[in-house]
PyMOL Python script that loads the backbone (N, CA, C, O; Angstrom):
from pymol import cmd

cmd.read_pdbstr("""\
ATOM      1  N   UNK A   1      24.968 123.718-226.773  1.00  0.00           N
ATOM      2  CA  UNK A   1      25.102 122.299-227.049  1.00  0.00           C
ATOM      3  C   UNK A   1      24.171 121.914-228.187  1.00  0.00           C
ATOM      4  O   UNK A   1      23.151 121.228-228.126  1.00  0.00           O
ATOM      5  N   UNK A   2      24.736 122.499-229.239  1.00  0.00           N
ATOM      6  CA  UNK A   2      23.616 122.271-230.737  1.00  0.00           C
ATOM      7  C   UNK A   2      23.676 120.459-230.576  1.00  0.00           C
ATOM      8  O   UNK A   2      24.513 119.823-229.937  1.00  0.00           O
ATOM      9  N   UNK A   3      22.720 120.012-231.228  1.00  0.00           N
ATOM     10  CA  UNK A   3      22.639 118.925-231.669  1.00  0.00           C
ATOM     11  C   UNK A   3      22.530 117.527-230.681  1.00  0.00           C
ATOM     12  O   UNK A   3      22.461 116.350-231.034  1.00  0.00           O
ATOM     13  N   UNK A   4      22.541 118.052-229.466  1.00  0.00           N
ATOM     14  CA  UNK A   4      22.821 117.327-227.829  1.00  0.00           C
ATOM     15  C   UNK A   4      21.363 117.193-227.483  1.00  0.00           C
ATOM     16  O   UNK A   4      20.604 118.091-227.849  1.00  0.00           O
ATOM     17  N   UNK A   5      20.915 116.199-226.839  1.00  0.00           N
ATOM     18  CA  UNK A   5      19.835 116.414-226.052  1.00  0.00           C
ATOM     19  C   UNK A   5      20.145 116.587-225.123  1.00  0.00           C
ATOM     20  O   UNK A   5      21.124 115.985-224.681  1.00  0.00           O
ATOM     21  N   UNK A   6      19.498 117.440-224.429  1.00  0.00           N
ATOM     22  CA  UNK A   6      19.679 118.115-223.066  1.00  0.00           C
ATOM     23  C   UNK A   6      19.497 117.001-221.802  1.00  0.00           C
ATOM     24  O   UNK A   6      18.348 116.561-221.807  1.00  0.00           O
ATOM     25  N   UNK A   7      20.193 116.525-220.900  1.00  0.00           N
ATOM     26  CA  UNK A   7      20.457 115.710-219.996  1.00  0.00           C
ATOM     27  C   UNK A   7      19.105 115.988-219.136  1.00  0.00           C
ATOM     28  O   UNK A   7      18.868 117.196-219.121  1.00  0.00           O
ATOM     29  N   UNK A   8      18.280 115.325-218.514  1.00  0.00           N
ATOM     30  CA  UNK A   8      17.400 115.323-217.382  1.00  0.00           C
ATOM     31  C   UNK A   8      17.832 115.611-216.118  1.00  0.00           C
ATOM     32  O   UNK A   8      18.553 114.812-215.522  1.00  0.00           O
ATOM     33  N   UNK A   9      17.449 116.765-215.570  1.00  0.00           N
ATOM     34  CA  UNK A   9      18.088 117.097-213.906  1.00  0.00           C
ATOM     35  C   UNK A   9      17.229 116.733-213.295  1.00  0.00           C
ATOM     36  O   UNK A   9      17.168 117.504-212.338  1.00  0.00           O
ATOM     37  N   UNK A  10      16.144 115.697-213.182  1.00  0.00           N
ATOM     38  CA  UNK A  10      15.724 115.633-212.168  1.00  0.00           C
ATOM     39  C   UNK A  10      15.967 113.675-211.912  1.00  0.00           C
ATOM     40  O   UNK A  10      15.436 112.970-211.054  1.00  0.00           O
ATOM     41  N   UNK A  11      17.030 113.236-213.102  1.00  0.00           N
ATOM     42  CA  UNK A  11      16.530 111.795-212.681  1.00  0.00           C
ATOM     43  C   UNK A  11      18.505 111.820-212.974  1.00  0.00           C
ATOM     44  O   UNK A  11      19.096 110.983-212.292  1.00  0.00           O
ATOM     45  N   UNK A  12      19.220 112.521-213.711  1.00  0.00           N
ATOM     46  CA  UNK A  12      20.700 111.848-213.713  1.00  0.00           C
ATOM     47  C   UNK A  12      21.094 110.933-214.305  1.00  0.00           C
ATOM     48  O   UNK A  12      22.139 110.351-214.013  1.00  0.00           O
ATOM     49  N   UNK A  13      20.169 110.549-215.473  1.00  0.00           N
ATOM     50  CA  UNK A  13      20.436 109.383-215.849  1.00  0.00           C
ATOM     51  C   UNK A  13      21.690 109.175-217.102  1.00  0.00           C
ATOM     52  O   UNK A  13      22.434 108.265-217.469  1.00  0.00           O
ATOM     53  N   UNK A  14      21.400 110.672-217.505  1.00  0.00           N
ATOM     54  CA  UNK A  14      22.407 111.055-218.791  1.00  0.00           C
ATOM     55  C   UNK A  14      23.717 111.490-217.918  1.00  0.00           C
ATOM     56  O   UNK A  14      23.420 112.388-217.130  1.00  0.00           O
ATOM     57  N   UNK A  15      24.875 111.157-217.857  1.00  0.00           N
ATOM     58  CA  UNK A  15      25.992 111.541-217.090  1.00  0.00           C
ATOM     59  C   UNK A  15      27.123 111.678-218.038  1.00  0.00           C
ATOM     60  O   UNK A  15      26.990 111.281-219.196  1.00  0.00           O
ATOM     61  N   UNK A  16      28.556 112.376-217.499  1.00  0.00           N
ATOM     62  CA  UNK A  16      29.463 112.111-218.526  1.00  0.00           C
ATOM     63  C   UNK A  16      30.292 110.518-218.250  1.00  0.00           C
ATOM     64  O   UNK A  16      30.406 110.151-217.081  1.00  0.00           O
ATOM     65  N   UNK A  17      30.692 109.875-219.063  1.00  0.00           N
ATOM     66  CA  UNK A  17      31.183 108.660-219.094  1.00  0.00           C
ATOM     67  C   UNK A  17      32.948 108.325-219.414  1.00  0.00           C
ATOM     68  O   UNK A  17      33.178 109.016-220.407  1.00  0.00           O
ATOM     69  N   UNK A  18      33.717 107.895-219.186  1.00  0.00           N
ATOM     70  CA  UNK A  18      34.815 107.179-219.992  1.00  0.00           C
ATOM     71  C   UNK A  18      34.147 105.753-220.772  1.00  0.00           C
ATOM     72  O   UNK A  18      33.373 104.930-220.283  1.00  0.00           O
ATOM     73  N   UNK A  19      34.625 105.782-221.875  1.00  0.00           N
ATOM     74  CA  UNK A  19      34.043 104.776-222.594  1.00  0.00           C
ATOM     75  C   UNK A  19      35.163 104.058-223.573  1.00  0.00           C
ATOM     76  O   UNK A  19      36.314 104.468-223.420  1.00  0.00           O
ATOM     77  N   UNK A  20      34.999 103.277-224.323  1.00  0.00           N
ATOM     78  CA  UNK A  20      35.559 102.676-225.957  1.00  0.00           C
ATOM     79  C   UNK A  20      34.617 102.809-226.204  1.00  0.00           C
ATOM     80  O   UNK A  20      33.687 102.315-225.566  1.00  0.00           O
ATOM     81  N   UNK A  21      34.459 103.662-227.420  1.00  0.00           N
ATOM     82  CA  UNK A  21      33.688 103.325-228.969  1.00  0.00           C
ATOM     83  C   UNK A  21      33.370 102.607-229.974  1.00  0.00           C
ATOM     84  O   UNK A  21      32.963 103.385-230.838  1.00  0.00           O
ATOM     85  N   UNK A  22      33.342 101.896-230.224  1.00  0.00           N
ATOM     86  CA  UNK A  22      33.412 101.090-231.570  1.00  0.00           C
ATOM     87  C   UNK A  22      32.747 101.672-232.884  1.00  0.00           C
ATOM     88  O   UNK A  22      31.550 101.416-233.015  1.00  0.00           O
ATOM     89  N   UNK A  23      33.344 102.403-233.853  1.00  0.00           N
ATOM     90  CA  UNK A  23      33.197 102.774-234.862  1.00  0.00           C
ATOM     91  C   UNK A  23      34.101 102.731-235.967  1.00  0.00           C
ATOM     92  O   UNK A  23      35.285 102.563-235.674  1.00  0.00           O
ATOM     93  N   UNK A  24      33.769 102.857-237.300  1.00  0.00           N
ATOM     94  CA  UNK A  24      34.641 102.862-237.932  1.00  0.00           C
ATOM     95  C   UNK A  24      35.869 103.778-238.284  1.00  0.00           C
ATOM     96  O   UNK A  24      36.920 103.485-238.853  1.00  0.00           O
ATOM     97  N   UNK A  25      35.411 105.009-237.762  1.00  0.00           N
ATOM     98  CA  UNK A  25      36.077 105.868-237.532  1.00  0.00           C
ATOM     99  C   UNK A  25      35.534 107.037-236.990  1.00  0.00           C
ATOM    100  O   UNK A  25      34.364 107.196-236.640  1.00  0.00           O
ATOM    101  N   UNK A  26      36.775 108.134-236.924  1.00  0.00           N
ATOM    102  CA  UNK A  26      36.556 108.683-235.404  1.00  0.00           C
ATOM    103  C   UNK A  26      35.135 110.023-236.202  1.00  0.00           C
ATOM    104  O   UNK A  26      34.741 110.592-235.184  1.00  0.00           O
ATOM    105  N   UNK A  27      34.711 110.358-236.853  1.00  0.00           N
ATOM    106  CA  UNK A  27      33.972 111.718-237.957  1.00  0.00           C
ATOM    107  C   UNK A  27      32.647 111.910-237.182  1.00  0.00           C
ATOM    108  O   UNK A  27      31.931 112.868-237.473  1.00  0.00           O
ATOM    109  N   UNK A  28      32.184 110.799-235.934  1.00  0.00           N
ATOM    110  CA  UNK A  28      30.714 111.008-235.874  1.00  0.00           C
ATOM    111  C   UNK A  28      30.604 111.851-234.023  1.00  0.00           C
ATOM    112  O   UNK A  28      31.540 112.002-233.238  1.00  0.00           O
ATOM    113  N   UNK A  29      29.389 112.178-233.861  1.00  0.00           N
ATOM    114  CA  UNK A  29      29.691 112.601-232.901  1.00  0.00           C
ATOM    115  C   UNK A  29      28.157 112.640-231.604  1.00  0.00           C
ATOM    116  O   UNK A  29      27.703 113.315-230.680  1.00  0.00           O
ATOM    117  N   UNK A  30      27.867 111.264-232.487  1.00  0.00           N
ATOM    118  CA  UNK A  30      26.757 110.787-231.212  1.00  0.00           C
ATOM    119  C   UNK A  30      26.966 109.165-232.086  1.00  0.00           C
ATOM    120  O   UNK A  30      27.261 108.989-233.268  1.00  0.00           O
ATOM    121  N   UNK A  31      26.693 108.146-231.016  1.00  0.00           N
ATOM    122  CA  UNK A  31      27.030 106.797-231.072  1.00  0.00           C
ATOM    123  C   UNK A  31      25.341 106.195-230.355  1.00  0.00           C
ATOM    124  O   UNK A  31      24.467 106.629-229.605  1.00  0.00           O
ATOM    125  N   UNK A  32      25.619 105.002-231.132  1.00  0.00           N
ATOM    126  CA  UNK A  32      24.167 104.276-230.270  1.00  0.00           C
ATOM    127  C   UNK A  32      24.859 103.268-229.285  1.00  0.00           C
ATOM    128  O   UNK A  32      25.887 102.630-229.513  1.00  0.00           O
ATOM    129  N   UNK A  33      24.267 103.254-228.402  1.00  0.00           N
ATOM    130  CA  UNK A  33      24.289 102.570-227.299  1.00  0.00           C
ATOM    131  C   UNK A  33      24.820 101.161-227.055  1.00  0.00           C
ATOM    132  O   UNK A  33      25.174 100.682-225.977  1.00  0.00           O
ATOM    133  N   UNK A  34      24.805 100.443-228.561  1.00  0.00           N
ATOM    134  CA  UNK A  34      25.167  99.106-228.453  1.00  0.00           C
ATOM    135  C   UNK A  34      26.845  99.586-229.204  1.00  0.00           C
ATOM    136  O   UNK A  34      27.794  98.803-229.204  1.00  0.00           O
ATOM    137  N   UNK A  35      26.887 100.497-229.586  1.00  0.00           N
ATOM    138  CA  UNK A  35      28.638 100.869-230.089  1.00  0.00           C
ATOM    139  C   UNK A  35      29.222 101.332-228.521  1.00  0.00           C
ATOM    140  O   UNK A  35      30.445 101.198-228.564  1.00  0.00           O
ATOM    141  N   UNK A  36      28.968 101.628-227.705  1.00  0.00           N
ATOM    142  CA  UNK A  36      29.294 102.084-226.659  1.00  0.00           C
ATOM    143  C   UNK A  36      29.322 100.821-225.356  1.00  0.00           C
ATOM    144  O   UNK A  36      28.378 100.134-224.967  1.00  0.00           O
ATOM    145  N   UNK A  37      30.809 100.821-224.862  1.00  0.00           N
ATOM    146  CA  UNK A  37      31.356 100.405-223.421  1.00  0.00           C
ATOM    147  C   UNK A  37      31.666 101.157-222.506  1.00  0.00           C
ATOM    148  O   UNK A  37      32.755 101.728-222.552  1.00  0.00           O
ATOM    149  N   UNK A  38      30.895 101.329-221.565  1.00  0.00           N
ATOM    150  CA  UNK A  38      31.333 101.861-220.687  1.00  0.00           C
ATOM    151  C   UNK A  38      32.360 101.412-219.402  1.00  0.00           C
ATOM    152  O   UNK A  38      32.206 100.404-218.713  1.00  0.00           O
ATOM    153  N   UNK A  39      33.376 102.355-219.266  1.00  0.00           N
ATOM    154  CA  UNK A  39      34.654 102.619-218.890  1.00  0.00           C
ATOM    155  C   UNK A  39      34.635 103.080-217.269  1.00  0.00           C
ATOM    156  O   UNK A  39      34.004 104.071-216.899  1.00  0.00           O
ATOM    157  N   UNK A  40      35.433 102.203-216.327  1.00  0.00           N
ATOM    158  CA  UNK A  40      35.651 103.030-215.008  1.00  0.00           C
ATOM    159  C   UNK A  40      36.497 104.174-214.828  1.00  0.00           C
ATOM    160  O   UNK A  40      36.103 105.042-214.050  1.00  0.00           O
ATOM    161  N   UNK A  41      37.705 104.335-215.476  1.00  0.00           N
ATOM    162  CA  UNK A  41      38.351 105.675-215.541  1.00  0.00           C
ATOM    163  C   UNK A  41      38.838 105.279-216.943  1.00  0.00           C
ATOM    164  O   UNK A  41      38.760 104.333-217.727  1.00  0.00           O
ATOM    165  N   UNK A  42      39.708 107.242-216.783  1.00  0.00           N
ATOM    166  CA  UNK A  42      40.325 106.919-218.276  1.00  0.00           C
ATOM    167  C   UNK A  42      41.406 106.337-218.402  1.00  0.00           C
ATOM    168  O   UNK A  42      41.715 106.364-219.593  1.00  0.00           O
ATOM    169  N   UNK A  43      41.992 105.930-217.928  1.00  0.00           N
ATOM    170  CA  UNK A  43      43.174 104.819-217.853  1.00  0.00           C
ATOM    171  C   UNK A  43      42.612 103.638-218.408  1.00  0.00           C
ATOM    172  O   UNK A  43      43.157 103.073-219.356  1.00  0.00           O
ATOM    173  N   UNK A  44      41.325 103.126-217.770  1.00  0.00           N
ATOM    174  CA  UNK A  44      40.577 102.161-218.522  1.00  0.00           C
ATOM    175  C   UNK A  44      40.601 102.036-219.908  1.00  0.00           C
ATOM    176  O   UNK A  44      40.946 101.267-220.805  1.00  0.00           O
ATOM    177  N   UNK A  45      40.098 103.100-219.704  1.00  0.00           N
ATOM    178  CA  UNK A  45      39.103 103.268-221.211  1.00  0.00           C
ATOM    179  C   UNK A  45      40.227 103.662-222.584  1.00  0.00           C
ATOM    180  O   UNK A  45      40.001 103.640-223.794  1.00  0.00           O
ATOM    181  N   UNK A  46      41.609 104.051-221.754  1.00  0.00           N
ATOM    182  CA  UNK A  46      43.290 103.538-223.060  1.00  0.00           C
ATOM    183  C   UNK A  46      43.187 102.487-223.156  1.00  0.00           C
ATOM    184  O   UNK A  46      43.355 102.116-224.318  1.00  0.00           O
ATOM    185  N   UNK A  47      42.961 101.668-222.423  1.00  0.00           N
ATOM    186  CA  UNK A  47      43.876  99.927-222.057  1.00  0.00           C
ATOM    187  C   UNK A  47      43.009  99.014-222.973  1.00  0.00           C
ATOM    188  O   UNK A  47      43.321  98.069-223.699  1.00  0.00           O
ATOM    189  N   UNK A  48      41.915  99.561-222.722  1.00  0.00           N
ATOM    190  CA  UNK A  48      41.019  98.891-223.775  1.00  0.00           C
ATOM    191  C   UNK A  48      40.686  99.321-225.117  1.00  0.00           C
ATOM    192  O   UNK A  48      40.323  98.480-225.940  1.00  0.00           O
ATOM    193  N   UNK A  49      40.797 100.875-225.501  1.00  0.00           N
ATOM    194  CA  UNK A  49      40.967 100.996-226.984  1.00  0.00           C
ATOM    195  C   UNK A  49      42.325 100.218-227.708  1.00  0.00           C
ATOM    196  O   UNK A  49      43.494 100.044-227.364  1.00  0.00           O
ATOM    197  N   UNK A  50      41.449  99.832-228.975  1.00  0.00           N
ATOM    198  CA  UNK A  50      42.365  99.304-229.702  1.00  0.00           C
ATOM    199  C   UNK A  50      41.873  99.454-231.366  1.00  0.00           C
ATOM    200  O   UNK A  50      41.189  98.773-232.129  1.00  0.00           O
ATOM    201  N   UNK A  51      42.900 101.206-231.489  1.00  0.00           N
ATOM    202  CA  UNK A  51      42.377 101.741-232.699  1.00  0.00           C
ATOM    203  C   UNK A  51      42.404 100.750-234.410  1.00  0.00           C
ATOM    204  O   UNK A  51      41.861 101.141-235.443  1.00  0.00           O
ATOM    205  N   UNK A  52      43.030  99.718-234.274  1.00  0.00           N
ATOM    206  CA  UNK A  52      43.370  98.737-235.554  1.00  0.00           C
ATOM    207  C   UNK A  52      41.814  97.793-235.385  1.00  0.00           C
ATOM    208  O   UNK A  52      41.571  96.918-236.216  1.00  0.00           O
ATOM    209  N   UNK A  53      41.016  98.027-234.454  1.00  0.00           N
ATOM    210  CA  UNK A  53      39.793  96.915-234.629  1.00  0.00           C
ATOM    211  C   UNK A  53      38.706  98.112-234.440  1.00  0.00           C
ATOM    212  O   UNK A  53      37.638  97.682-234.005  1.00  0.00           O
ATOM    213  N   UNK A  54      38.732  99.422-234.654  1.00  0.00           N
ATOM    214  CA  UNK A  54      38.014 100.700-234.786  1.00  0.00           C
ATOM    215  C   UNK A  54      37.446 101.011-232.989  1.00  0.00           C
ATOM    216  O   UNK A  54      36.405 101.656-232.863  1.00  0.00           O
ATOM    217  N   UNK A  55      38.126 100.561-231.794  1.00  0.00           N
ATOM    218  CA  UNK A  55      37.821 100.955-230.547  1.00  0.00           C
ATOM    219  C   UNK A  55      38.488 102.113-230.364  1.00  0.00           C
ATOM    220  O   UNK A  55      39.679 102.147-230.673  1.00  0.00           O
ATOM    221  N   UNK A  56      38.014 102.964-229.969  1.00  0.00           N
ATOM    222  CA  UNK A  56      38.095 104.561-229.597  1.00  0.00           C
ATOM    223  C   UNK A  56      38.033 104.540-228.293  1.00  0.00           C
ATOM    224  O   UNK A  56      37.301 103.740-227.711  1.00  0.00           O
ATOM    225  N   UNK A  57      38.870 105.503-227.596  1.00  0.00           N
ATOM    226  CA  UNK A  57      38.848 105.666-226.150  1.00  0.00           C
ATOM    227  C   UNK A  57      37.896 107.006-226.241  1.00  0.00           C
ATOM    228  O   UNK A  57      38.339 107.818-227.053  1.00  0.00           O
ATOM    229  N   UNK A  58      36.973 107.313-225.740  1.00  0.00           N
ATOM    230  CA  UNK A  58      36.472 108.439-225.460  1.00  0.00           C
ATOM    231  C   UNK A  58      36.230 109.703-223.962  1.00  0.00           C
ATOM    232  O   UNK A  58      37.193 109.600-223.202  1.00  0.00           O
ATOM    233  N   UNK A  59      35.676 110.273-223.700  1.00  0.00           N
ATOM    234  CA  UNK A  59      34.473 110.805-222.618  1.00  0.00           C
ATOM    235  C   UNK A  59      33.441 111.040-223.494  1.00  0.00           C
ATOM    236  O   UNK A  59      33.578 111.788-224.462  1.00  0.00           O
ATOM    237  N   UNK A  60      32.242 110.364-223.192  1.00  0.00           N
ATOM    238  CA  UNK A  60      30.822 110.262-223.680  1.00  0.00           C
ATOM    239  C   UNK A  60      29.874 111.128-222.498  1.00  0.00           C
ATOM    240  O   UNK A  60      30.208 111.270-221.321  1.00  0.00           O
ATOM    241  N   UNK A  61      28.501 111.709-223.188  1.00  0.00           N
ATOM    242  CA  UNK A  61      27.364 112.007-222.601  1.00  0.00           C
ATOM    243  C   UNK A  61      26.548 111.266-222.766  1.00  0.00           C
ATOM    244  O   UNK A  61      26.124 111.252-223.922  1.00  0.00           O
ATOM    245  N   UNK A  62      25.903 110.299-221.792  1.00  0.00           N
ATOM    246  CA  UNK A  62      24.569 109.392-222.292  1.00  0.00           C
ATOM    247  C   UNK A  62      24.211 109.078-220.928  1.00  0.00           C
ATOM    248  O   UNK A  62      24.669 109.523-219.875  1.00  0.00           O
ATOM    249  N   UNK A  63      23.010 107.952-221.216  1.00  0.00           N
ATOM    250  CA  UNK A  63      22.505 107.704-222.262  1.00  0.00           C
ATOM    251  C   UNK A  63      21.635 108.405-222.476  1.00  0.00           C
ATOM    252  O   UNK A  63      21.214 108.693-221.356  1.00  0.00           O
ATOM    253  N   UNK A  64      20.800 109.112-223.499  1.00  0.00           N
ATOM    254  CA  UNK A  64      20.082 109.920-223.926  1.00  0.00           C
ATOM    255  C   UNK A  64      18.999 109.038-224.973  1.00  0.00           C
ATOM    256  O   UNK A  64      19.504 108.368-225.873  1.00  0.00           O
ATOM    257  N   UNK A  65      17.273 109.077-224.785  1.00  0.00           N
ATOM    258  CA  UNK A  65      16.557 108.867-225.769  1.00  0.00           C
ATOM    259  C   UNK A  65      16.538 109.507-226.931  1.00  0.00           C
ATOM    260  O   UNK A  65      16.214 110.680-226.745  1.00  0.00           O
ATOM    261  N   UNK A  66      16.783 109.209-228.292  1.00  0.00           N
ATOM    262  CA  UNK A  66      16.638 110.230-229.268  1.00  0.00           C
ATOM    263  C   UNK A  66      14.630 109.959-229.922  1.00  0.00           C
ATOM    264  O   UNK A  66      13.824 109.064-229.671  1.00  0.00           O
ATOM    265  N   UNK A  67      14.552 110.935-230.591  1.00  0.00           N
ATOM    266  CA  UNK A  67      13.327 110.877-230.704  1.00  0.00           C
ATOM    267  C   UNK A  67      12.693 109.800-231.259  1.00  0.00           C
ATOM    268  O   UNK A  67      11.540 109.552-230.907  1.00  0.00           O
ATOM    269  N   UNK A  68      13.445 108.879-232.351  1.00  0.00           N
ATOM    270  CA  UNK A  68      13.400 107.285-232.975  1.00  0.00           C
ATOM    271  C   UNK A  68      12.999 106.404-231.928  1.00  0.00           C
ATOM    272  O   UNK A  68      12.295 105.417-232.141  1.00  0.00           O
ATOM    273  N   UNK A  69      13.574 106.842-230.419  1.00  0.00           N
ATOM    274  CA  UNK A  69      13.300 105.631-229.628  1.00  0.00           C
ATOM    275  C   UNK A  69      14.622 105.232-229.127  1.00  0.00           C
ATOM    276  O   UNK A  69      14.845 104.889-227.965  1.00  0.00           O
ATOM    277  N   UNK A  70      15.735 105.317-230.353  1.00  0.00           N
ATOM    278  CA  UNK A  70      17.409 104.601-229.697  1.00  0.00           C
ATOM    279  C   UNK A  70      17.726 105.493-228.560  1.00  0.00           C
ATOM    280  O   UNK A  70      17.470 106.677-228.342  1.00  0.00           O
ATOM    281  N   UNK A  71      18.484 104.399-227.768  1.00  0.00           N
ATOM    282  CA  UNK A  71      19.911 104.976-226.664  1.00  0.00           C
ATOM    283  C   UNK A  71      20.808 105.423-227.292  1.00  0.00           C
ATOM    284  O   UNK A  71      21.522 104.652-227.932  1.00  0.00           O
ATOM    285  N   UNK A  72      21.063 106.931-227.300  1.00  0.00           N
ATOM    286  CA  UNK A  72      22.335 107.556-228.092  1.00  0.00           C
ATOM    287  C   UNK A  72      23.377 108.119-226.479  1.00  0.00           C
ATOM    288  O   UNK A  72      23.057 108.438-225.334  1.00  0.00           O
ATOM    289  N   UNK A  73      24.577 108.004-227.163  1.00  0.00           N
ATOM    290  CA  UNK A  73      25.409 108.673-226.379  1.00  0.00           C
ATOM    291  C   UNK A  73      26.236 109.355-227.083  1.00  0.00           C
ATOM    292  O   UNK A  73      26.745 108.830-228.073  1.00  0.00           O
ATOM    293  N   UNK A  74      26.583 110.843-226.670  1.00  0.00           N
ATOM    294  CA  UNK A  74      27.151 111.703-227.193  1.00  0.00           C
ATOM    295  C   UNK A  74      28.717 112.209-227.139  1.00  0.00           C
ATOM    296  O   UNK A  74      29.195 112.054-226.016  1.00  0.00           O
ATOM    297  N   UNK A  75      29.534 112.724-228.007  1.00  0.00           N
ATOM    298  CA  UNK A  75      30.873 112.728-227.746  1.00  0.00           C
ATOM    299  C   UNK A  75      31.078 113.981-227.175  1.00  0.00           C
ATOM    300  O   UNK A  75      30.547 115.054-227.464  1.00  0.00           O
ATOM    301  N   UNK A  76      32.019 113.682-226.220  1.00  0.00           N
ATOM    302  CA  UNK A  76      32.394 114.784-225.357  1.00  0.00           C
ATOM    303  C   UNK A  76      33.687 114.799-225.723  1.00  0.00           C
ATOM    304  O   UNK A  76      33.919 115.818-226.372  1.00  0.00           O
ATOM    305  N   UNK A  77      34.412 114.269-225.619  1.00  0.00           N
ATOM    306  CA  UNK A  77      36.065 114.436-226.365  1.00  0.00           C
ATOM    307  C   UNK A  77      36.593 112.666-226.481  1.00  0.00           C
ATOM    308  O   UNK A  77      36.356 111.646-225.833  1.00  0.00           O
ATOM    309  N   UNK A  78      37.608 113.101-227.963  1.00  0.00           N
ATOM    310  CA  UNK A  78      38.594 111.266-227.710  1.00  0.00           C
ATOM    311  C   UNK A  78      39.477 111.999-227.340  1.00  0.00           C
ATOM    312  O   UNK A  78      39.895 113.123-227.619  1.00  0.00           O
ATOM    313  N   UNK A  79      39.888 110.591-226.151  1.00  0.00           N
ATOM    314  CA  UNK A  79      40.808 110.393-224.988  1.00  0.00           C
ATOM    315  C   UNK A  79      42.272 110.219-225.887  1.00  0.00           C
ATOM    316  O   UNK A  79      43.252 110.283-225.145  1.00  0.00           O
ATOM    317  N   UNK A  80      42.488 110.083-226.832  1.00  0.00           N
ATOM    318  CA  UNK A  80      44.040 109.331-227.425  1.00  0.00           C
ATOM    319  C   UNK A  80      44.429 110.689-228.257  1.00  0.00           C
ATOM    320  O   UNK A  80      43.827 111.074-229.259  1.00  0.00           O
ATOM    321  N   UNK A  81      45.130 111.095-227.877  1.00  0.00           N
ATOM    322  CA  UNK A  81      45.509 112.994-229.018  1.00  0.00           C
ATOM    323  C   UNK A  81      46.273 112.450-230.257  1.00  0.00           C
ATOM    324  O   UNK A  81      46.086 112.941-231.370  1.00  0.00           O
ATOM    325  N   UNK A  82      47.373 111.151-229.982  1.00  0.00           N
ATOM    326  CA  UNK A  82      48.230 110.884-231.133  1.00  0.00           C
ATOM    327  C   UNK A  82      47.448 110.314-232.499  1.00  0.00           C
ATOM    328  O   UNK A  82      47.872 110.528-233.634  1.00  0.00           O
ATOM    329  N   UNK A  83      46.057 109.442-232.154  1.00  0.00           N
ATOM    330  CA  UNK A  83      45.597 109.009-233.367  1.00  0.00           C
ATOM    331  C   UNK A  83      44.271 110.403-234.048  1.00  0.00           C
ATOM    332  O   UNK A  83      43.160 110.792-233.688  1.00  0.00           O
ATOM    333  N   UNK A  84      45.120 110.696-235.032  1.00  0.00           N
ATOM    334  CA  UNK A  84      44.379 111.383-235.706  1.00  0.00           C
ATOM    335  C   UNK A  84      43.187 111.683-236.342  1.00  0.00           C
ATOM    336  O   UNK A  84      42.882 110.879-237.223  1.00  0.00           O
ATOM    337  N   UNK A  85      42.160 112.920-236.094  1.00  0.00           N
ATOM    338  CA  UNK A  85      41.089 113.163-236.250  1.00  0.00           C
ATOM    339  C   UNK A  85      40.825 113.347-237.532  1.00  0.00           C
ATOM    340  O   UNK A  85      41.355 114.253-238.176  1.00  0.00           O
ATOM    341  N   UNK A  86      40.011 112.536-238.015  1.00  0.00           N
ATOM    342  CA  UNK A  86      39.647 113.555-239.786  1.00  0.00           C
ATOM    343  C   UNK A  86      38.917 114.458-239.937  1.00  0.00           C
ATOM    344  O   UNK A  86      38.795 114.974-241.048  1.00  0.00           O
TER     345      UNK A  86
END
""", "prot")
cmd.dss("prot")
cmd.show_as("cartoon", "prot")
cmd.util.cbc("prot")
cmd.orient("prot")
């Protein structure tokens, strides 16, 4: 997991997530915390992307401290296969 911070096993706080993204597009592959909604399933987390206003359906890893101090959350896969990856 290059580039990941490694999740804490003794507190759980970093988990995997369904989420929307908000970015401009899909190229990045850790998000800060205020770009990130978190999602109850992934059914959710379709209903509410809405790729024409840059919302991404995802599965995220977070939240994670990065060394700056921000809440990052990390991409684990986008949820939508038809809108295309660059």
């Amino acid at each position: 997991m290059r580039g990941l911070v490694p999740p804490d096993p003794e507190t759980g706080v970093s988990t995997p997530n369904f989420a929307v993204v908000y970015m401009p597009g899909r190229t990045r592959k850790r998000f800060p915390a205020g770009c990130v909604q978190i999602m109850e399933d992934r059914e959710q987390a379709l209903a509410q992307s809405d790729p024409a206003a840059n919302q991404f359906a995802a599965r995220v890893l977070g939240p994670s401290k990065s060394s700056e101090g921000q809440y990052l959350y990390y991409l684990l896969e986008w949820l939508d296969p038809t809108i295309p990856v660059p």
